[in-house]
N, C-alpha and C positions, 0 to 999 in steps of 0.2 A: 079130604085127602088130596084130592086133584091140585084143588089151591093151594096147597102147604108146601107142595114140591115146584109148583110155580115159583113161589115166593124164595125158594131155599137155591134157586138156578139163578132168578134173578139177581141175588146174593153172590153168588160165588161167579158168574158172568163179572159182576162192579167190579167186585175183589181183585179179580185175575187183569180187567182193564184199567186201575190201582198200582197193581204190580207192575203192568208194562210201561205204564208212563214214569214211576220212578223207577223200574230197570233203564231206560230211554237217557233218564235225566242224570243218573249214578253213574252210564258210562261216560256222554258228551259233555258234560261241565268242566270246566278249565282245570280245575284245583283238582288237587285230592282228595278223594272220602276213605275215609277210613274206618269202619268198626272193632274199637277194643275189648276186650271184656276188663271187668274188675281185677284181673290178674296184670294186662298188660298184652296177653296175647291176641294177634289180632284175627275177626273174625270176617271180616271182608273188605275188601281194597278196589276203588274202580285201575282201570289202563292208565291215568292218567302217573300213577305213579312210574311206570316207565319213561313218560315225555320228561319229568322232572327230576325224581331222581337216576332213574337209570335199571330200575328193577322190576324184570316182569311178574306179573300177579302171583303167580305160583311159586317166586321166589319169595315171597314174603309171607304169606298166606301160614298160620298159623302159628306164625316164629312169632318170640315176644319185642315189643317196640323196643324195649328200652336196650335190649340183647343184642339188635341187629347191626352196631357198631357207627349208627350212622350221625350218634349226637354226641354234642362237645363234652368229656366229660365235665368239665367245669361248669355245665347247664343242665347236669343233672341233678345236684341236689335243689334249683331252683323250679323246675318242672313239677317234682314229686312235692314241694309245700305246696304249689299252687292247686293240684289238685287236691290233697288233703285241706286245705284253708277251706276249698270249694264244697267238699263234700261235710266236712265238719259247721260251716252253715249253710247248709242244705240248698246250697244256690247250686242251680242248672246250669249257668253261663259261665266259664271260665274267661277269665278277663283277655283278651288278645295277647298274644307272644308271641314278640320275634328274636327267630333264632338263626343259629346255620347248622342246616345238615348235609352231612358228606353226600356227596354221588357217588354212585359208583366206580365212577372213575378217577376217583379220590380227590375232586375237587370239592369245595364247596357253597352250597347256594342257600340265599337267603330266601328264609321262608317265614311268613306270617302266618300263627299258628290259631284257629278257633275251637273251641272245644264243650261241646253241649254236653251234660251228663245225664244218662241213660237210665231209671229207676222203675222199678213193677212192686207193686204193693208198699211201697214206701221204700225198698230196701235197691242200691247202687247197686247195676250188673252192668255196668259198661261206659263206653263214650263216646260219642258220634266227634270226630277231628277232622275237620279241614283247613287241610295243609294247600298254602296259597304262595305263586313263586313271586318272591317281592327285588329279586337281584336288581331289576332296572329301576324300580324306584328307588332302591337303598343306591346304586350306584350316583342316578339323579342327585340323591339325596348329597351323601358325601362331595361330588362336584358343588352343589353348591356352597358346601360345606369350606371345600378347598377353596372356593371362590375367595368366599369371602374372609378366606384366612391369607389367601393370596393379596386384598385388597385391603386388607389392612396391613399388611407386610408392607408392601409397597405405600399406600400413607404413611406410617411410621417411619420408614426410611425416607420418604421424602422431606418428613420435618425434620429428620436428626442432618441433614445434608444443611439445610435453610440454618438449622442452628449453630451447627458447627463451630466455633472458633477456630482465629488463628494458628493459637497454641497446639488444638487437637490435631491428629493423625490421621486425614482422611483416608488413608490409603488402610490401615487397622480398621478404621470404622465398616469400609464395603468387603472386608476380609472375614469380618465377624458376622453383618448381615449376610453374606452367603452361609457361613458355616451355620448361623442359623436359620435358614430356609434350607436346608439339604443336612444337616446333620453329621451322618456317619461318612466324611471326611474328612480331607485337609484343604486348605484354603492357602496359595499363594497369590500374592497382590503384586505385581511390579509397574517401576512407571517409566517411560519411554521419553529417551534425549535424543531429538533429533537431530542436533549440532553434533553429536560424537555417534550416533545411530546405536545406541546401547542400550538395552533393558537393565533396571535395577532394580533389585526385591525390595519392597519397603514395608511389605508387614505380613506375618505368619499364622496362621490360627488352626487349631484341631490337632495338635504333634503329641501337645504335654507332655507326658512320660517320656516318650521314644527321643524329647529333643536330645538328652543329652548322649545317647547312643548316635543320632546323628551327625552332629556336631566332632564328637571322637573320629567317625567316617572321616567327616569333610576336611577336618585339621581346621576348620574358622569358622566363624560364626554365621550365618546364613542373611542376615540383614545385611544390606548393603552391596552383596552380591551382586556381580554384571558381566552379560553378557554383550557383543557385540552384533548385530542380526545379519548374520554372513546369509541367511536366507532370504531373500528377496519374495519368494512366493510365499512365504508362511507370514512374511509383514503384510503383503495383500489379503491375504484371509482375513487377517487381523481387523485390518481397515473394514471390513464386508460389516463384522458386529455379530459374526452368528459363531454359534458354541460350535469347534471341532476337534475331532478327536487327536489325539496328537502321536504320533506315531515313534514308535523307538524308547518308548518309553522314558525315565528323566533322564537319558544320554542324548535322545533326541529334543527335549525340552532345552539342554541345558548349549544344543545347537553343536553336539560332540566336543562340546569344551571339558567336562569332566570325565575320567577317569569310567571305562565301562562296568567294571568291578565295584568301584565306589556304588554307581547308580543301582546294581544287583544288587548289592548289600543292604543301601535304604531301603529300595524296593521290597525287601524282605523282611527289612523290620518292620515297618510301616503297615505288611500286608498290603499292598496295592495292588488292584486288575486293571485300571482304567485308567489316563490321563485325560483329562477338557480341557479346552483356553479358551479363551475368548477376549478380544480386543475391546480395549474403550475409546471409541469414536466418535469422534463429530465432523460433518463434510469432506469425509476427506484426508480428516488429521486425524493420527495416532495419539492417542495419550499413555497408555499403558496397555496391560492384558492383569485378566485375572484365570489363578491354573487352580483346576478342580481335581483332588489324585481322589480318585474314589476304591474305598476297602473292597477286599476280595466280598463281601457279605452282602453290597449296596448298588443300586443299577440307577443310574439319571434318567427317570423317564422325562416328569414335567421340565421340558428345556425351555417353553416360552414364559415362563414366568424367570426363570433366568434370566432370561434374554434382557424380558424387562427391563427387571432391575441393574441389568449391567449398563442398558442404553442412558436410565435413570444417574447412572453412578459418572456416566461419560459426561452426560450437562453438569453433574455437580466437580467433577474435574476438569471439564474447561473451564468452566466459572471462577476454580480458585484457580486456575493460572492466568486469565485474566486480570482476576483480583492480586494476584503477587506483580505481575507486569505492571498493575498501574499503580501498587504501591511501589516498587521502584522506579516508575518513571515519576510520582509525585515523590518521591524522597531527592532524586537528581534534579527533579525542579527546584524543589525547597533550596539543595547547596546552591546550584546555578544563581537561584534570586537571591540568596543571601549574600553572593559572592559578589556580585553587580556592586560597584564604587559607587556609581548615581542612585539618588533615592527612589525609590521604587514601592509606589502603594498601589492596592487594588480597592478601587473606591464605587458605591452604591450608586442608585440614582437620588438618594438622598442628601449625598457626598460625604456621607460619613465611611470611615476609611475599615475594612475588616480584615485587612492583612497588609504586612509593610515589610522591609527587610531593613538588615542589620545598620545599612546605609544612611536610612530613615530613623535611625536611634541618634548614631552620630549629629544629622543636619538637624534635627529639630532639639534635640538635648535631651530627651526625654526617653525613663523606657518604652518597653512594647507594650506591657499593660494601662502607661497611659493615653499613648497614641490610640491602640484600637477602639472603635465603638465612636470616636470623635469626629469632628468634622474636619475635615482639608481647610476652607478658612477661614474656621476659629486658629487651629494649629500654624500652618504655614504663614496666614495674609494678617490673622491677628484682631478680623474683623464679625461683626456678627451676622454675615451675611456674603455671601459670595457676591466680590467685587466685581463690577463691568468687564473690567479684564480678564477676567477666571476666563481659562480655555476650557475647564467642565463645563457651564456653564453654556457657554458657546455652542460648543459640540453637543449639547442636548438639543441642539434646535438645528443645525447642520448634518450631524448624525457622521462626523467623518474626522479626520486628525485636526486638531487643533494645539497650537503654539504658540507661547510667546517668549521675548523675551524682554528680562528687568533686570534694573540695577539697584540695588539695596543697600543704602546711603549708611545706618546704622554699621553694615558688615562689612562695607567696603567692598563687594561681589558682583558680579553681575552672573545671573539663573536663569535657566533654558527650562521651563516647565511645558512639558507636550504630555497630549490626552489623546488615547485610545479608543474609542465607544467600542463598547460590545452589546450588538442589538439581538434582541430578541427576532419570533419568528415572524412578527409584523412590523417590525424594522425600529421598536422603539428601546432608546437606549436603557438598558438596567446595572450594567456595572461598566468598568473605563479602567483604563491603567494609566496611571496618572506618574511621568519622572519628571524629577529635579535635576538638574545638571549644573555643577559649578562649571561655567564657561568664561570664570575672569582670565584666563591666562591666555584662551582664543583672543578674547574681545581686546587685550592686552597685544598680543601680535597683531591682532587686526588693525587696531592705531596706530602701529610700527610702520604696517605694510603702506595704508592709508599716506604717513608720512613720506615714508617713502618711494611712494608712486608719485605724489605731488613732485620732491624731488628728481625724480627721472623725466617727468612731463616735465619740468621745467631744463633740465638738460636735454630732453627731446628736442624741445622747441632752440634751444639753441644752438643743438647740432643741423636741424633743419635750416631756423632761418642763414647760419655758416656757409651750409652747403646751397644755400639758393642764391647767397650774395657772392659767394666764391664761384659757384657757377656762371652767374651773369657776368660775375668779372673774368672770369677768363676768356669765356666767350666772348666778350668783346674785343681784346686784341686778336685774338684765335684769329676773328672773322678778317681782320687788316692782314695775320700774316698769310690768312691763305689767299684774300688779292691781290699782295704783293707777289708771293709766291706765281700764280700761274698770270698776271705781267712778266714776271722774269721769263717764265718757260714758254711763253705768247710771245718773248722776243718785244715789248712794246716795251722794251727802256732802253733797246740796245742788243745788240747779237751775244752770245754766249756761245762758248765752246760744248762739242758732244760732252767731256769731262762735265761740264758746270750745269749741264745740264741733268745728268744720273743724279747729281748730289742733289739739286732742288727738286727732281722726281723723288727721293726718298725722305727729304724734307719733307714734302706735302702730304705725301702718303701718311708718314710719322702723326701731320698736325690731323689731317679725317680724321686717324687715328683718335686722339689725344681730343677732337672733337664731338667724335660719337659717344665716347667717355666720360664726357662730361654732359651729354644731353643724356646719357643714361641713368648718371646718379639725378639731376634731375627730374626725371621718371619716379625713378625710386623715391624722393624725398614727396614726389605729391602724392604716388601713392601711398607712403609712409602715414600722410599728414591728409592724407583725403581731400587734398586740393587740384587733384588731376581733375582738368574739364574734358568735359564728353559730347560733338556733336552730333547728336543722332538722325540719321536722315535714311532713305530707303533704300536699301543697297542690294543690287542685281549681283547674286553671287557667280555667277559665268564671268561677269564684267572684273568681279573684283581677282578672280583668278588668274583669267587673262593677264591683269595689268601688272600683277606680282609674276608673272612669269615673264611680261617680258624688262622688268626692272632686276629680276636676275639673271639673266640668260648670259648678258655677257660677260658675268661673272663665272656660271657654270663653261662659257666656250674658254678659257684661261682654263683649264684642268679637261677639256672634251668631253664633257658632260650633258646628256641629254636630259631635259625635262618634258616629261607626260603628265598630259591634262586630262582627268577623269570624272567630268563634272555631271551628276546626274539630268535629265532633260523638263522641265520644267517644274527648278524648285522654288517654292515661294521667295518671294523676298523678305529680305532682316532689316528689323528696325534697329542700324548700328551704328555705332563713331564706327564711319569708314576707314578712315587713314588709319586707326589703335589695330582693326583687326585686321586692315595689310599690314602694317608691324609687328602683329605676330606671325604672319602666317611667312613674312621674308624674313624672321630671324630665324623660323625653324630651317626657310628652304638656307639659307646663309649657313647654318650650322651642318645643314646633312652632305653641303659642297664643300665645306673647310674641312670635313674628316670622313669622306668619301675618296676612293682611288680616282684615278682618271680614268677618264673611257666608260664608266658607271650610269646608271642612270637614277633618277628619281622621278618621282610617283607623286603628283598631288592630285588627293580625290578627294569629291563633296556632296554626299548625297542624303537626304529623308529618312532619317529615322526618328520611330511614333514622334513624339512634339519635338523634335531636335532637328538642326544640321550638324551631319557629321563631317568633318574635318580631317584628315590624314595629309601628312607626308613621309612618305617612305624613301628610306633610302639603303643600301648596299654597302655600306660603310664598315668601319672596325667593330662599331658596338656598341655596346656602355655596361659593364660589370652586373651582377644582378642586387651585390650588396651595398652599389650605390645611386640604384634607380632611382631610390624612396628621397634622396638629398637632392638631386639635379637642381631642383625646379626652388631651394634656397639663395639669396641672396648669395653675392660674393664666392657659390661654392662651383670649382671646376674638377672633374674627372678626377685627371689626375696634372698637377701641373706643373711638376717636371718635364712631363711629354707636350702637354698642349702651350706652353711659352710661346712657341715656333707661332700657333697661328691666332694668339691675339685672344686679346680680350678679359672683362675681369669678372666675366661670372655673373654677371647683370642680366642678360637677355632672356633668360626661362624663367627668372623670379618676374620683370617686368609683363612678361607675357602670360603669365598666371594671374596675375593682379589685375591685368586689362581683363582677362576672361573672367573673372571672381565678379567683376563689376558688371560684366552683362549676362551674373546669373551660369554663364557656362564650367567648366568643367575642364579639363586636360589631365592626360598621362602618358606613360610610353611603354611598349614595349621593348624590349630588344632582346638580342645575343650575341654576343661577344664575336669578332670575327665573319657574324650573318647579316648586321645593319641594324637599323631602328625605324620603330614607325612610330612618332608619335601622334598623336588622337585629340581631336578636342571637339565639345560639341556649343552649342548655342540655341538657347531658345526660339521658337518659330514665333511664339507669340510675345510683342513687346515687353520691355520692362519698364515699369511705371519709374520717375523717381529714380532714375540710377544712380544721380550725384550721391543724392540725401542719403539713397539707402547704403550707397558704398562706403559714406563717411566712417560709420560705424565696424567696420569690416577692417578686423587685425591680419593686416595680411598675411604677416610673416610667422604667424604661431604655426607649425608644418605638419606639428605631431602626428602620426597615423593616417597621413595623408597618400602615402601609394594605394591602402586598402579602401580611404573614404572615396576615393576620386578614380580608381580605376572602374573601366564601364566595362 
């Protein structure tokens, strides 16, 4: 007896430590447990159904499951076969289920459902159900769901971009892709002129029905529409690339250009709560926007996948506006080269020719389909191999312009053919533009001009050797009448009267005159003819200033004119014909005293500048015009010489003196102002000139063109 109640404690001790480890484990396990009976009513429930659904134990506790409101009804005729299928073959596990059941606070959570079934003596009294909360997985689940519904959205539109055609409507095309990745809205596309700063709609999608109640609204058709972007900060949004809300709904879309009335009206057909836009961008540039009117029913959560596809839509709309850019710029090239008179081909490093213009039809006779694919010359040279002279040719080993030119005995022509290379990026040639030029009518003047030069060089020379033998002949009596002349006024032939004397003083003067006149054309014809000699020797410029001031001095005390010497302190010496540059330096001082006042002074200075000596004489004089500074320094040309008759001379002395400076390398100009005096400027090389005669030979003196701009310092 003693032992049978041992044994019967020991029993009910296990039992009861049994009990407490699954009362332990029923309360703290995540999930739900649930006990049903075979009715449906349940017979015990852990806490946990509080954490999850929202109902404390005593709220459930004895209510039936299917009763308590908390499953879809469209999941319940699915629940009840599954457990009948379960119990009708006698299986204990009901296959896993997932569903949603409401919370309490009427949302809904997904739950994974297991369900053991409960049996004594063979016969079904219940179900053991653990309800398991699966929302983060199912959420998981769905993202990646959306993922990759997102990621193939975005392939597919990137290949329908790549595929596109010309013909097609890109702007319809990313109008339709939004509306299909968002749905329950409308879809406006517009594209942005940045020459006139206007938005225009170019494609619609999501309306159907309502368009033509729109349309009614608007009195026009919606395609084509523009606005002008009076808003400066809403085109910077644009430019950013991120979706915003747009405010004022489509009165403010439309930038207050329509009608407030009109926009309520759509607005209300339409059903709209929400306006988006968003720009298409690249660096900087605008290319359009696209506008998202979302229904009263519909909210934009997912924007970055918009976003995406809108940055997606910006490269495929810069692309085609690149791609229209350079088929217009390759369509203006095409008329350009076809328009070209000279023939014009674009030839291989093969030299066979793959594009030619209309030029190239005319000079060879032939169409365009039998020129291309040929060779330059077999076509042009007529031979099977590119001739020695081919400038392709050439230029394949030169890598740079090559030219020649021929005469073409058959045609009677003479062709300018030049080649282009176009290297590659290791500098070797792979194509060349290769022109023809008919140039018989040049090379035809050019024989004219030819002739005609000969012509003038041979009345050059006859007007030179003219003026050398007229020269020397005049000069020779000249020189008898001016010894005769000062014998008379020397008194060595006989007395003369004061009378007879003025008249032989203004004789003499007349013959200087008339003398210096002709050593000047002189001058001019050797420079003309590059026969002027030059002796070069070392010349101390203190010395040479000196002697020029005091060779004019008493010319300048005849008007009381002082001259100042400004000579810098030890400047090298010039390797010069001495006597040529005191003849220029006393025709300047001779000129700045023949149209200087009296009482005046002038200014010779000479100092070291970098390889040069600079040269001036200034003076206080009337001036010289400024529209005729740039001629001075021409042959034969004076001021003005009406006025300057009075004091002599034919215009010789600034050409001569430009022509001596040309020859040792130097330079000369002037400044002046009318009324303020002139200074004129000349400089001279420090360092010798090799070869003056020879190189001066060659040196056209008197061509003057744009010579105040070349020669002012």
């Amino acid at each position: 007896m003693g032992k049978g109640n041992t044994k019967h404690r020991h029993a009910e001790g296990a039992l009861f430590e049994s009990e407490t480890r699954f009362r332990s484990i029923f309360e703290n396990v995540k999930d739900v447990i649930l006990f049903v009976d075979k009715y449906g009513k349940i017979l015990n429930v852990n806490k946990k159904v509080d954490d999850i659904l929202g109902y404390k134990q005593e709220e459930v506790l004895g209510k039936n499951f299917a009763k308590l409101g908390i499953i879809k009804l469209k999941d319940l005729p699915k629940i009840v076969k599954l457990f009948r299928d379960a119990i009708r073959a006698d299986e204990k596990v009901i296959p896993l289920l997932e569903l949603a059941l409401k919370h309490k606070n009427g949302t809904w959570v997904n739950i994974e459902a297991g369900t053991t079934v409960l049996k004594k003596d063979g016969e079904t009294i219940g179900t053991l159900n653990i309800l398991r909360d699966i929302t983060e997985r199912t959420e998981e689940k769905e993202r990646k769901k959306q993922l990759i519904h997102n990621l193939k959205f975005l392939s597919e539109s990137s290949m329908k971009f790549v595929e596109i055609t010309p013909e097609e409507n890109i702007h319809q095309l990313i109008a339709d892709q939004i509306y299909r990745l968002l749905g329950n809205c409308y879809v406006l596309v517009n594209s942005y002129d940045i020459s006139s700063n206007t938005m225009e709609l170019k494609a619609i999608t999501g309306i159907g029905k309502q368009l033509n109640t729109v349309l009614k609204i608007l009195g026009r058709d919606l395609i084509g529409m523009s606005f002008i972007m009076t808003d400066d900060f809403a085109k910077s949004e644009l430019t950013k690339g991120k979706i915003v809300k747009v405010p004022g709904g489509i009165h403010g879309l439309s930038f207050g250009k329509l009608p407030k009335k009109a926009c309520s009206a759509i607005e209300k057909v339409l059903g709209i709560r929400e306006i988006y836009s968003m720009g298409f961008a690249r660096g900087g540039k605008l290319y359009g926007n696209a506008v998202i009117l979302l229904r009263n029913d519909f909210e934009l959560k997912d924007t970055e996948i918009v976003e995406t596809f809108m940055r997606q839509a910006s490269v495929a709309l810069q692309r085609k506006q690149v791609e229209e850019e350079l088929k217009n710029a390759l369509s203006e090239w095409d008329v350009t080269f076809n328009a070209t008179k000279d023939s014009t081909m674009l030839i291989d490093d093969k030299f066979k020719i793959f594009k030619a213009n209309f030029a190239t039809e005319r000079f060879l006779g032939k169409h365009l389909n039998e020129i291309l694919g040929g060779t330059c010359y077999e076509l042009v040279h007529g031979t099977d191999a590119p001739p020695d002279t081919c400038p392709l040719k050439t230029a394949k080993h030169t890598k740079k312009h090559e030219g020649i030119e021929l005469y073409v005995p058959e045609k009677n022509v003479w062709l300018s053919a030049t080649v282009d290379p176009i290297l590659d990026d290791k500098g070797n040639l792979t194509r060349a533009v290769h022109i023809i030029k008919d140039i018989t009518e040049r090379k035809q003047a050019e024989g004219k001009i030819k002739e005609q030069n000969i012509q003038l060089k041979k009345l050059d020379k006859i007007k030179s050797d003219f003026l050398n033998v007229t020269s020397h002949e005049l000069r020779t009596p000249m020189s008898a009448i001016k010894g005769y002349l000062q014998m008379l006024l020397n008194q060595s032939l006989g007395e003369i009267s004061e009378e007879q004397k003025k008249g032989l003083e203004v004789i003499l003067r007349n013959a200087n005159r008339l003398d210096n006149l002709v050593q000047d054309i002189l001058d001019v014809s050797r420079l003309e003819s590059g026969t002027m000699k030059f002796i070069i020797e070392k010349t101390d410029i203190q010395k040479l200033v000196d002697e020029v001031t005091e060779t004019m001095q008493s010319s300048a005390d005849l008007k009381d004119i002082k001259i100042n010497m400004e000579v810098e302190e030890k400047l090298p010496g010039l390797n010069i014909d001495q006597d040529r540059i005191k003849q220029v330096i006393i025709n300047l001082v001779n000129n700045s005293i023949k149209f200087s006042p009296g009482g005046s002074i002038i200014n010779i200075r000479a100092k070291k500048e970098e390889g040069n000596i600079l040269f001036e004489v200034q003076d206080f004089g009337r001036g010289i015009p400024k529209d005729k500074q740039d001629r001075i320094f021409e042959t034969f040309y004076q001021v003005d010489s009406g006025k300057d008759t009075k004091f002599g001379g034919a215009g010789l002395g600034l050409a001569i003196s430009r022509g001596i400076l040309l020859a040792h390398s130097g330079k000369i100009w002037v400044k002046s102002k009318e009324g303020k005096g002139s200074t004129f400027s000349f400089t001279l090389p420090i360092k010798p000139v090799k070869d003056l005669e020879e190189r001066f030979k060659d040196v056209d003196m008197f061509l003057l063109e744009g010579m105040g701009e070349g020669e002012n310092g």
